[in-house]
N, C-alpha and C positions, 0 to 999 in steps of 0.2 A: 440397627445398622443393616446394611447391603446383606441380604443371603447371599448373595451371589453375582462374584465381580467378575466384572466383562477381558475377555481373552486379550491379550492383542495379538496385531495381527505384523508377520515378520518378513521384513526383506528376503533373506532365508529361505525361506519358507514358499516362496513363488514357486507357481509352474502352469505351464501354459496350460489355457483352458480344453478343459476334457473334449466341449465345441464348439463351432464355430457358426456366424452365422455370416449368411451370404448378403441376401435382400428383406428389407421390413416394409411389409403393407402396413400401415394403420387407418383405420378406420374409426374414426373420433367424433362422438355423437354429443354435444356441448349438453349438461344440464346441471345447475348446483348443486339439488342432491345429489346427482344418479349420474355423472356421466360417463355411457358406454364408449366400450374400446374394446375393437375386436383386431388381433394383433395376427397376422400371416406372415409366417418364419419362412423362410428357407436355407435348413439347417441341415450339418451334416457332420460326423466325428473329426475332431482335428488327429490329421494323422500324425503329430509330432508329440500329441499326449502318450504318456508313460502310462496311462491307465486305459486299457480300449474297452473294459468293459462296463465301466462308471456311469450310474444310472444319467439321466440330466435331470440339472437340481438349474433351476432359476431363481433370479432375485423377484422378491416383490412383497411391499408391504401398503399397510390401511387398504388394502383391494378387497372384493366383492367377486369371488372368481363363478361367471356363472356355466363356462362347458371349456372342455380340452377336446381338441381335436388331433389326430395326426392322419398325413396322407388324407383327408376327408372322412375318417372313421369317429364318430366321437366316442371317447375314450370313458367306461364305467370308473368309479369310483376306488374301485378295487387295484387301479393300475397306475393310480398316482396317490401321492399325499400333501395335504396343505399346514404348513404351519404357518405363524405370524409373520415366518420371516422368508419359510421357502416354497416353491411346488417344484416338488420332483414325481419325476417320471420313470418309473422303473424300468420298462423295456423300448426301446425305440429301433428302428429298422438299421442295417449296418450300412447301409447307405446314406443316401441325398433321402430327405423326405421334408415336408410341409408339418409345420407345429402352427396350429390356432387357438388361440383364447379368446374368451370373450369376457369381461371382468367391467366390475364398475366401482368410482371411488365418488367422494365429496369434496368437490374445493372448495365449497364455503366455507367448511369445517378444518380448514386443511389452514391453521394458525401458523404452521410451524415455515410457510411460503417456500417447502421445496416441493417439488412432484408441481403438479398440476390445481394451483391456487386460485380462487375467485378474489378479487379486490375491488372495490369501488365501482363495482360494474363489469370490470374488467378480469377475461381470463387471463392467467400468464403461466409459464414454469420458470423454473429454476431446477435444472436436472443436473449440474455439479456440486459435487460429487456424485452424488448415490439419489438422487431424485428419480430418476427414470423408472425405477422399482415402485415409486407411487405411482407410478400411469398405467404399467401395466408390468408382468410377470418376464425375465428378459435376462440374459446374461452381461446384466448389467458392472461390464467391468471394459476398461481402455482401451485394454487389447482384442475385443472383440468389436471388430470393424466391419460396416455395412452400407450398403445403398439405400438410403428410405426412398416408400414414396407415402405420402402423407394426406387423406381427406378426412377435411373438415366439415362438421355441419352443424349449424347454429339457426336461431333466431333470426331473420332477414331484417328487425325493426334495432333491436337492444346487442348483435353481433354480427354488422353490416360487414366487418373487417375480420377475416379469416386467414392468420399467418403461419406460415413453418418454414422450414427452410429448403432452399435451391431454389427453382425457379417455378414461375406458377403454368399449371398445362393443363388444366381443364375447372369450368365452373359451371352452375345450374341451379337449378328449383330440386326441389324435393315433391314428392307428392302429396306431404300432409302440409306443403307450403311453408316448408323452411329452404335454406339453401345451403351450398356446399362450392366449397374449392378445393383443388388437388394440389399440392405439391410434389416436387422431382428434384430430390439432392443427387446430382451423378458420383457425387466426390465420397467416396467410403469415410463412415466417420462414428469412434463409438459412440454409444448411447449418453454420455453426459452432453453432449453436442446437439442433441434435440430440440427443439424449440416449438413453441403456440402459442401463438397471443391471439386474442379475441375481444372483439368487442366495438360501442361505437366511439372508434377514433378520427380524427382530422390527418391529414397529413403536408407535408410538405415535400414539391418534389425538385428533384436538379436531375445533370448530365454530367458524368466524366467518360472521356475521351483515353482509353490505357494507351500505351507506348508503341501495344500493335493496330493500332486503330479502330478496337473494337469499342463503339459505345455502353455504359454502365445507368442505366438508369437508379438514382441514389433516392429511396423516399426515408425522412423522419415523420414517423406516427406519434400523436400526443393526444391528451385529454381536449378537446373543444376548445378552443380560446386561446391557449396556451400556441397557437403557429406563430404570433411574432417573435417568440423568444427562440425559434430557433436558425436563424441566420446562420451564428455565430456559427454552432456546431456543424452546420453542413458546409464554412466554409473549410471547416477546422478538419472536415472529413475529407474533402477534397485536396488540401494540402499533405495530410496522412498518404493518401492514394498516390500521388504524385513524388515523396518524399522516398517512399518506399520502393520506387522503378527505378527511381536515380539515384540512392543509396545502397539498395540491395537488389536490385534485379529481378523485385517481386511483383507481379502483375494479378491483378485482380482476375479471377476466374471464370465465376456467374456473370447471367445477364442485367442482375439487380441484387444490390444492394440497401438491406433496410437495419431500420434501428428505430424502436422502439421505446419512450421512456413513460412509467411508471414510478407511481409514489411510494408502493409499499413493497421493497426489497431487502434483500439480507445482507449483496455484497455491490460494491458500486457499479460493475457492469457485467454482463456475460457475456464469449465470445462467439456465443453459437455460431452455425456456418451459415453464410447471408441474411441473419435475422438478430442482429446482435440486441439484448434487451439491456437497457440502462434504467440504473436510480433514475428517477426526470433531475434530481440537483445536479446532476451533471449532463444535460441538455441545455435546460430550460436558462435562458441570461437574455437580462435586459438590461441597459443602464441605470434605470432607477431601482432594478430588484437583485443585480447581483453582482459582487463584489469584481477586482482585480485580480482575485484568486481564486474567485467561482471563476473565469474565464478562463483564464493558466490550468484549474484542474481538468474544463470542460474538454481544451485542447489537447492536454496528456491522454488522458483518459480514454476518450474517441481514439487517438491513434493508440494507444496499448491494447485496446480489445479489436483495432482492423489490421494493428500490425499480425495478431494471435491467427489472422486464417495461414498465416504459411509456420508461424514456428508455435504450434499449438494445435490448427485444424489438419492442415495438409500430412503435417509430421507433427504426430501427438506423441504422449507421455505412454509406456508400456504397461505400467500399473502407476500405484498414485505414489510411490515413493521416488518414484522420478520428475514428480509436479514442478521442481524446480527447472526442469528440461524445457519445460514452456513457460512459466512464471518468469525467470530470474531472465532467460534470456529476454522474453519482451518489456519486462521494464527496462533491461537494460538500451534497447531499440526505443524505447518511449523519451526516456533520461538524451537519448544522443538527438530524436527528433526536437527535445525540448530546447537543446543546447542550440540546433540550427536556427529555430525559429525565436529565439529569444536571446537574453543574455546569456552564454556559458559561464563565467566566472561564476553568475547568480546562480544557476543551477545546480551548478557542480558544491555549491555551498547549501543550499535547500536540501540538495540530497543525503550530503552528510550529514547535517543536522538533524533528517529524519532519522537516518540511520543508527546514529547514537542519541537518541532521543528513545528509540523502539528497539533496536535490533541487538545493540552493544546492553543492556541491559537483561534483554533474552538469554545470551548469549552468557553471562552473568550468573545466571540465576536456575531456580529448581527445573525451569521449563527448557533449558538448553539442548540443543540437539541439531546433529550437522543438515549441514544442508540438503543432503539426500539421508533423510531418515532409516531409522533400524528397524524402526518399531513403529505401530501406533494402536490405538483403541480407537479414538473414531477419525476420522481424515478431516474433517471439517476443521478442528484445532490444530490442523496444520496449513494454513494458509496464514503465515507466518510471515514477520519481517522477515526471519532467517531465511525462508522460503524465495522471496521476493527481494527484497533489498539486500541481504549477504549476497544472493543469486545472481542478484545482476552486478554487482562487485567484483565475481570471478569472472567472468565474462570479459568487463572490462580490466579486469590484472590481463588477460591477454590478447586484447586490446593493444595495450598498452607496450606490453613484452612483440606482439606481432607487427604495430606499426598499423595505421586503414586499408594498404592494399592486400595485406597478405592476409589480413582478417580476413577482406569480402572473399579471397579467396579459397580461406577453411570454409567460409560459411558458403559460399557455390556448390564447395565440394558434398557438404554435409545436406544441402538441398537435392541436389544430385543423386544421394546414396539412398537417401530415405523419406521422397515424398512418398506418401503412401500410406508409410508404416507407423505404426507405434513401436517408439524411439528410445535406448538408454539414454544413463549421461556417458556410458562407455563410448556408445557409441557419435554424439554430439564431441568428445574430447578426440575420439582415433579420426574423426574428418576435419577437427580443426587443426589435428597434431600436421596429420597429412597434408593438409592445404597450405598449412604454415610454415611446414618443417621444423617445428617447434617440437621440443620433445616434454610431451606433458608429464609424462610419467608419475612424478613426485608433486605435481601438481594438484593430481587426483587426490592428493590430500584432502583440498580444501573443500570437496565434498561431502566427506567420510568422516571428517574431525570437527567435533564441535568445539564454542567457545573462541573468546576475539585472541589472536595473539600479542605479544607485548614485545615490543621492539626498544634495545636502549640503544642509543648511542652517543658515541664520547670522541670528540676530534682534539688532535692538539698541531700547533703551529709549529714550525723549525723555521726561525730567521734566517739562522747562517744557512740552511739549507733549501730555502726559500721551497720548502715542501708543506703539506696539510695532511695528516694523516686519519683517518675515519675509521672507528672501528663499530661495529654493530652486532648485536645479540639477538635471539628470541628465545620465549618461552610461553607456552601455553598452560596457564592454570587449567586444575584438574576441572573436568565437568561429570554431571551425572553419568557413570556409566564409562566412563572413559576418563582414567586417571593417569595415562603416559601416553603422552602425545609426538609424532613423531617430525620432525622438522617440515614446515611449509618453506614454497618456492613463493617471495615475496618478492616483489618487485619495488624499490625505492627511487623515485626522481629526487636527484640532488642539485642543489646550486650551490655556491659558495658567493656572498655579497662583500666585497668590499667597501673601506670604509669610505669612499666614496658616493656608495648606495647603488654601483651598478655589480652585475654582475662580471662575477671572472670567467675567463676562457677556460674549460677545464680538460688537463692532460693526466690521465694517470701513468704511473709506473710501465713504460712497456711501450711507449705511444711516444714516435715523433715530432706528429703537430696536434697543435692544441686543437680542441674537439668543442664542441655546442656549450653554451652555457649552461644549459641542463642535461645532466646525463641521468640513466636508469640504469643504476646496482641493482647485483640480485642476489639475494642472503637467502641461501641453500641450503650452508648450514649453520650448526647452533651460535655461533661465532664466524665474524668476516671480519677482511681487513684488507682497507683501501688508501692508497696515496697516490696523492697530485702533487706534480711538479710545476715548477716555474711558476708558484706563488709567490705574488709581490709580495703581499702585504699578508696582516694575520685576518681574515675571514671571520663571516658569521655566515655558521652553514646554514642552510635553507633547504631542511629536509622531508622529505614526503610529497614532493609538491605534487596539486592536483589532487590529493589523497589516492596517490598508486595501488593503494592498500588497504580492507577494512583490517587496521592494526590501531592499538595503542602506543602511541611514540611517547616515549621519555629522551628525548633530545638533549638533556644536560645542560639548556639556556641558562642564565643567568638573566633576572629582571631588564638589564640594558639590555640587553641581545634582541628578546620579546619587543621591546620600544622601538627598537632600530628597526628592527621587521617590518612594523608593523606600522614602520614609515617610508620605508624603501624598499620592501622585498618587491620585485616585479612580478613575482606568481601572486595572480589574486586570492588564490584558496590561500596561500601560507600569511600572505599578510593581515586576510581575518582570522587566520587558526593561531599569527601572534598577539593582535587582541582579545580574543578569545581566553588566552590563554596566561595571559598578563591582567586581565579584569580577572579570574578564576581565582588565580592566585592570592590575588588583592583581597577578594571575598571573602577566600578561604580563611586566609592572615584576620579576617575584621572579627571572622565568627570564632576562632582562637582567641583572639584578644579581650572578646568579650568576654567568654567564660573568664577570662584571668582578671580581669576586669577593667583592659587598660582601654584609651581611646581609640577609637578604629581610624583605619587610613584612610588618609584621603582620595587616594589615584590619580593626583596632580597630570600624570604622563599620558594617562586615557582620556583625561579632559580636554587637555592642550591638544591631542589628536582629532576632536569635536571638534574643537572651532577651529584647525588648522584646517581640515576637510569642509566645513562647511562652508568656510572665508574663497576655498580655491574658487577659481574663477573654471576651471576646465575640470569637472568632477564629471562621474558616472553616479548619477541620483541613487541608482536601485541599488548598486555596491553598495554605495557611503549608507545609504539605509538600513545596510546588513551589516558593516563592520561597527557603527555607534553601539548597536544595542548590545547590551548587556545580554550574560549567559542568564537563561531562563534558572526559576528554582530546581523545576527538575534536573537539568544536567548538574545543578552543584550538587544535590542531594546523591546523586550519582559520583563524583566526584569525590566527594568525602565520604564515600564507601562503608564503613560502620557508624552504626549508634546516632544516624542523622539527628538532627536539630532543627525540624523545620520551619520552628517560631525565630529561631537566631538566623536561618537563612534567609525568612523573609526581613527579617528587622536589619539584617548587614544590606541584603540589595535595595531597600529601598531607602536606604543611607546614601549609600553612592550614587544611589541614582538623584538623589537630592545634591547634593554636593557637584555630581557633574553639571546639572542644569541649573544651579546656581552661577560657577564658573563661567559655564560657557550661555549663558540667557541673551546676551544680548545676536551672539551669530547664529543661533537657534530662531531667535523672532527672525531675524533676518533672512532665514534660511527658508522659514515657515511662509512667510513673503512671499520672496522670488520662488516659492516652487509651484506656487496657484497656477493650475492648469486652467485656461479658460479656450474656450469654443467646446465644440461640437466633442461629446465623450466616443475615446480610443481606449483600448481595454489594453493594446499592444508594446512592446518597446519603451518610447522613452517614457508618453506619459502617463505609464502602471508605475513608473518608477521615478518620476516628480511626486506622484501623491502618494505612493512609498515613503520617502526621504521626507517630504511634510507632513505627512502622519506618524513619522516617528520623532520630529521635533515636535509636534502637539504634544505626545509622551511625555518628554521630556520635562516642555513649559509646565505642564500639570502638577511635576515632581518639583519644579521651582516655587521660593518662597514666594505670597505674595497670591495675588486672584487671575492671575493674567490667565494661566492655563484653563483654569473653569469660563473664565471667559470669552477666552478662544474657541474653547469645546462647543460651548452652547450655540455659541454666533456661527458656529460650521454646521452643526446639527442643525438649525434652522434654516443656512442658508444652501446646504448641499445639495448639489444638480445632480449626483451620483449616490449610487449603496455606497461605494468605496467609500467616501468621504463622510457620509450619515455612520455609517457602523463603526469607522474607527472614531467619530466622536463622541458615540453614544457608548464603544466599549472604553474611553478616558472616562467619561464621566460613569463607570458603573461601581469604579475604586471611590470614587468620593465622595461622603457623606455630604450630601447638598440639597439645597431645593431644584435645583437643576436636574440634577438625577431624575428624580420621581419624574418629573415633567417630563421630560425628554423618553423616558418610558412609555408612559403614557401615551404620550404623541405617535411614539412609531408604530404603538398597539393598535391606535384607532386606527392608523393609515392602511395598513398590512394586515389587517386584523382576521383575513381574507384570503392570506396568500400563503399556501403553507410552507411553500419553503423560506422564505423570508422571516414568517412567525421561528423554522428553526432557530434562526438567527438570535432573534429576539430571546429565546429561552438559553439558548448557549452562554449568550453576554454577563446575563442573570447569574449563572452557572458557575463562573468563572471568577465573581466578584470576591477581592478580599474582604469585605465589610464586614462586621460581625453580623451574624443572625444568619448568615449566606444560606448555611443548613437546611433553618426552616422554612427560608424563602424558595428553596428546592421541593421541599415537602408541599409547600401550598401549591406549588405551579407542577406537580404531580392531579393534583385536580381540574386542573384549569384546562377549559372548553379547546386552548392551543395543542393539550396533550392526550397521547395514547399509549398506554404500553403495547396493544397491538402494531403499531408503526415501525419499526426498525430506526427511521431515522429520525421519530420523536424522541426513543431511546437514548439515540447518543446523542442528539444536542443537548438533552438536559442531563440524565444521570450518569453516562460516562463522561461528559463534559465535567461536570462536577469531579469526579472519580479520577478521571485523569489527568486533567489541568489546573485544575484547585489544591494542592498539594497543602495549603495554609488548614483548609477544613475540612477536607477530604482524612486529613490528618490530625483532630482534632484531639486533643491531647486525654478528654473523656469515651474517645471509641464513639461517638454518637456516629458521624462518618462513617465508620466501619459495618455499623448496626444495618444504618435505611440502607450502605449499597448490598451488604447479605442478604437483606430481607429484598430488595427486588431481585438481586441473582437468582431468586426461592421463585420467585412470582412470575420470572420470565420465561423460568427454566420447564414450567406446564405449557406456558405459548409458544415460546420460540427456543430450543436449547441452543442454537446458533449463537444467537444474540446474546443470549447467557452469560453462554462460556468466556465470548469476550469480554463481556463484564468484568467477569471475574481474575478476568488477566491483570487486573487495575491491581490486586492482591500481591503480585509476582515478585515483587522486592520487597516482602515483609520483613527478612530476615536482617534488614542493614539498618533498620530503623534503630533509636535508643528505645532499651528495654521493656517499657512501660506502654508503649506504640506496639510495637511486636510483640507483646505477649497478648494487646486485645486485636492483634491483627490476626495470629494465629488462631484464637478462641473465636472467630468467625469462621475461619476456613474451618477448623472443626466440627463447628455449627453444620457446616453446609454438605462435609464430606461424609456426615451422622445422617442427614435426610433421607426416609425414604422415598423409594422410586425416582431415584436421580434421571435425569437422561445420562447417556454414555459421554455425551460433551461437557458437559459439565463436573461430571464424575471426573473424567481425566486430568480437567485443570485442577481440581479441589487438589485430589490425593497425591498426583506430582507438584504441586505446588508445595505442602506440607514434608516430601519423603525428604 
């Protein structure tokens, strides 16, 4: 075991740094082994620390420290100390004085891709979190904010391209015939904000035009070859830019704006300041190499890391337990960009789905923890759905409660207060309470308290009194560490449908005229209670719409209620969340009955919604392609909460899924028909959402008796002008034992054989298959010339793909499953612990499985939390996973 386990580190516990630093020269001499860094501080005591006489202690690790200087004096031996992790400095002048270092690290060597990494040729960093500490020795923490200025000097043949952040102010020769260029960020900003990319890349360049007429010069840098694929993204950058003036009032700052994509990274983009670095899978799109959802991600994405220079760079986070002060709000900003420029019903459905796919199960489980954390041991395993997706869920609950103008107006005010600085979420809620006049007070719950809430409610009708009366609850299950929770301010949109399928006018108790068809309740506390007058008829309430709330509703439906919905509710989130929820049901009911051993049900009322949606003549394609499909296994597995069954959840869903597409085969061909897109491929609007809705009746046909679906498959896979349409026929065909299969494998290997993000594809599909043997076909294509565990994102297409989305063999009733992902968790955890730890989040709901599952689930996370020389990320998931 561990001699000795790592501290953590506590909200608590904060206090402003002992110094501060003003302005950073650096001086960056590019070499694989050896590259120097000579680092000129201008530093001086903060006069608000409670310690004045505290030696300075800086961050810095894997460093090579070769002289200290202060004021120009270089400093003996005698006057500092180095450990692995710190150099401190015992006396420094009580004033303003100059700190120099001169130190030198290895990015070749540097596996673990933070600090300053060589890759493919290519230099990069990655300095969030805690990376800066590998470049050089620094009070590397948020709240210490600074002016760089930044020279680079490289190779003139093999690192033509010399980046960092602000704008570029001076370039030259060297005199042993290398060269150099300078950088100048004017905008103060900590050390996780840093940026260098180097090396020889292509670029591509544009113009935007900001609101006050100043030109932005926009370049995308890539590997060679790779400039046609990026169209997309810089148009997708330039509509970010523009979205964001005339949504929020954000204007781009610098004279250039760049981005950067690279293969080998850890997280899918950084928001440095004007040099944002990207995965390249979310750059690089072509029609023939990347999907409808490579595009969708490409366009989020781009805007969530350019919306980050004002609610991230400008006004950052004070320490990292505030991460969700920049996280949660700009996904939130990314989810609302996505909304404008796409479908919002569709969105606003993808998000939740994420949501309780990752976040509600967190939230759940051993790793639970609120959205401004208490505690942590290392920060990197908190870059969390709860972080991120809960985060931008609060946001929008007040949103929602403020109405869009009173928002932009909290959020003016909160721009207003603290560009600048590093930011609470105190302070993020006192300028939105302010600007809103909203009083957040009890609100601030939903930061502090971890764990999803449970909301019931129960309506009943009065005839004679032609009233509806609603009553609603909450409770918070206990979580790690917090076992009484104290009531959240939850916001509910309600409707009431009549049996006519519209909605009613709604007037509560207290109210003259009747009011919107959708109103917003707010349950404040543990029990509320609501009545409308001048109801005709008796209602079918239609509650949560939009999802106001990340809550779990028990709504008291009745199976007709859910059909009725989920025929006529006019909110589009409720009327999938009543299929949803009526297929859940049905599922739930099949894999009961099986253990008893009676016949499973059919779902007659979910079929007849299939071919009633498919028959209409005036549909919205990308909806109807969301609301057919079936709940995946992991949300049932999720669903049915203990002692899962994940052989009877697969054998109940792909029952129904047989049975639907029996039923409904003939509106399904028909459907699969009319939605062939043909001209010229659009990635946007309607038709990502015709071959949407046709690749999910391909699905379907597959699950129909009979050859038609393998035949469908094949003849798309070979005749497909798009990725979209090749990968969703090649992943039907990866369920099916056929000759087809193999061939169609085959085929896309040789085409792509070449392209490595494509190849991801290809190994994900593999991944993902229910066939038997799936396992060892994982194992082999661990060998194969397509893969690396060096890569990050050979990583997840194959072993957390498997890990996470194969719940059938991932889950294998012998532990084999449980064994190959411990033993790479083991294997990763010397490379990369980043990557690891995520790994090993796949473990995080061991405890609900049935007995025989969970006891070899557990006997790996023991395996793992036994290891010596853990990393600290890794460490952390093991042992909270197990407590």
């Amino acid at each position: 075991m561990r001699t000795e386990e790592p501290r953590p580190i506590r909200l608590k516990d904060y206090q402003v740094p002992a110094f501060t630093t003003r302005e950073v020269n650096l001086d960056i001499e590019l070499d694989p082994k050896a590259t120097r860094v000579h680092s000129k501080l201008a530093m001086e005591r903060n006069e608000t620390s409670a310690d004045k006489t505290a030696p300075l202690v800086l961050d810095g690790e894997k460093l090579k420290l070769v002289e200290v200087r202060i004021d120009g004096e270089r400093l003996g031996a005698n006057r500092y100390s180095v450990t692995d992790k710190h150099l401190t400095i015992h006396d420094v002048p009580d004033g303003p004085f100059t700190l120099e270092t001169v130190t030198s690290c290895a990015p070749e060597e540097n596996t673990a891709l933070t600090g300053l990494y060589l890759t493919d040729g290519i230099y990069c960093t990655q300095c969030e979190a805690e990376g800066f500490r590998r470049i050089t020795y620094y009070l590397d923490r948020p709240d210490n904010m600074a002016v760089f200025r930044t020279r680079i000097t490289g190779d003139k043949k093999s690192e033509p391209v010399l980046l960092s952040n602000g704008n570029p102010v001076n370039k030259g020769k060297t005199k042993d015939g290398r060269h150099f260029v300078e950088w100048h960020d004017p905008f103060p900003k900590p050390s996780y904000l840093f940026a260098l990319v180097a090396g020889d890349l292509a670029s591509v360049e544009d113009k935007f035009v900001t609101m006050s007429g100043r030109e932005v010069t926009l370049r995308i840098f890539v590997e060679k070859g790779n400039e046609d694929r990026c169209a997309y993204a810089m148009e997708a950058l330039k509509r970010s830019m523009k979205w964001d003036e005339e949504r929020f009032g954000r204007e781009y700052d610098l004279d250039i704006f760049m981005i950067v994509a690279v293969s080998a990274f850890n997280m899918g983009a950084m928001e440095n300041k004007g040099l944002n670095v990207f995965n390249d899978k979310y750059i690089l799109a072509r029609p023939d190499t990347a999907t409808d959802a490579d595009y969708a991600a490409i366009e989020a994405i781009i805007a969530h890391e350019y919306f980050h220079n004002w609610t991230g760079n400008r006004i950052t986070c004070r320490d990292w337990f505030q991460l969700c002060l920049k996280e949660g709000l700009t996904v939130f900003r990314d989810q609302e960009f996505t909304s404008d420029m796409r479908s919002r019903p569709v969105k606003r459905i993808s998000d939740v789905r994420l949501l309780r796919a990752h976040q509600f199960p967190e939230d759940g489980g051993p790793l639970a923890h609120p959205v401004r954390p208490d505690s942590y041991i290392e920060i990197n395993n908190f870059y969390t759905a709860t972080v991120y997706e809960k985060g931008a869920e609060l946001c929008r609950m007040i949103h929602t409660m403020a109405g869009p103008k009173r928002f932009r107006k909290g959020m003016d005010l909160y721009f207003e207060r603290h560009d600048g600085e590093a930011a609470t979420v105190e302070d993020f809620l006192d300028a939105l309470g302010d600007g809103t006049k909203l009083d957040l007070t009890q609100f601030k719950r939903w930061y502090r308290q971890s764990g999803t809430p449970e909301v019931l409610a129960s309506g009943r009708y009065d005839a004679a009194r032609k009233t509806y009366t609603l009553k609603m609850s909450q409770v918070c299950p206990p979580t790690p560490g917090q076992r009484v929770k104290e009531p959240y301010h939850i916001p509910v949109a309600v409707g009431l449908v009549g049996p006519d399928g519209k909605d009613m006018p709604l007037t509560l108790d207290g109210e003259e005229k009747a009011g919107a068809t959708t109103r917003v309740l707010h349950l404040t506390e543990r029990e509320g209670t609501w009545r409308f007058r001048n109801v005709a008829e008796k209602p079918v309430p239609s509650l949560l719409r939009g999802f106001t709330a990340p809550v779990k509703l028990d709504a008291n439906l009745k199976e007709r209620d859910l059909v009725f919905l989920m025929r006529h509710d006019s909110d589009s989130f409720n009327r999938w969340e009543a299929a949803q929820r009526y297929a859940t049901a049905l599922l739930v009911k099949t894999v009961e009955a099986a253990r008893e051993g009676a016949a499973p049900r059919q779902g007659m009322a979910f079929a007849e919604m299939v071919v009633d949606l498919l028959s209409a003549r005036k549909i919205d394609p990308d909806f109807v392609a969301q609301i057919i499909l079936l709940p995946s296994e992991q949300t049932l597995a999720q669903i049915a909460g203990e002692n899962v069954d994940v052989d009877a959840i697969h054998k109940a869903r792909e029952s129904l899924r047989g049975s639907i597409a029996a039923h409904a085969k003939k509106a399904l061909l028909s459907a699969y028909t009319r939605m062939e897109v043909k001209g010229p491929y659009n990635p946007d609007g309607g038709d990502a959402g015709r071959r949407a809705l046709r690749n999910a009746c391909l699905g379907y046909l597959a699950a129909a008796p009979g050859e038609d679906g393998v035949r469908l498959a094949a003849e798309q896979f070979r005749t497909a002008s798009n990725m979209t349409d090749s990968i969703a026929a090649l992943s039907v065909l990866s369920h099916i034992d056929c000759p087809e299969r193999a061939a169609a494998l085959a085929a896309f290997y040789e085409r792509w054989k070449d392209d490595h993000l494509v190849m991801d594809k290809w190994l994900s599909i593999q991944a993902m298959s229910s066939l038997p043997g799936t396992l060892d076909e994982v194992k082999r294509l661990t060998g194969h010339p397509a893969f690396t565990m060096k890569n990050p994102n050979k990583v997840r297409a194959l072993i957390t793909s498997f890990a996470s989305m194969n719940q059938l063999h991932f889950h294998d009733a012998k532990g084999a499953g449980y064994r190959f992902v411990a033993d790479k968790v083991l294997e990763l955890d010397k490379l990369n612990p980043q990557v690891a730890a995520r790994l090993l989040g796949t473990f995080k709901s061991w405890r609900q499985f049935e007995p025989k599952r969970r006891k070899l689930m557990q006997k790996e996370l023991k395996r793992i939390a036994g290891t010596e020389g853990l990393s600290r990320d890794v460490y952390e998931i093991a042992t909270k996973t197990l407590a």
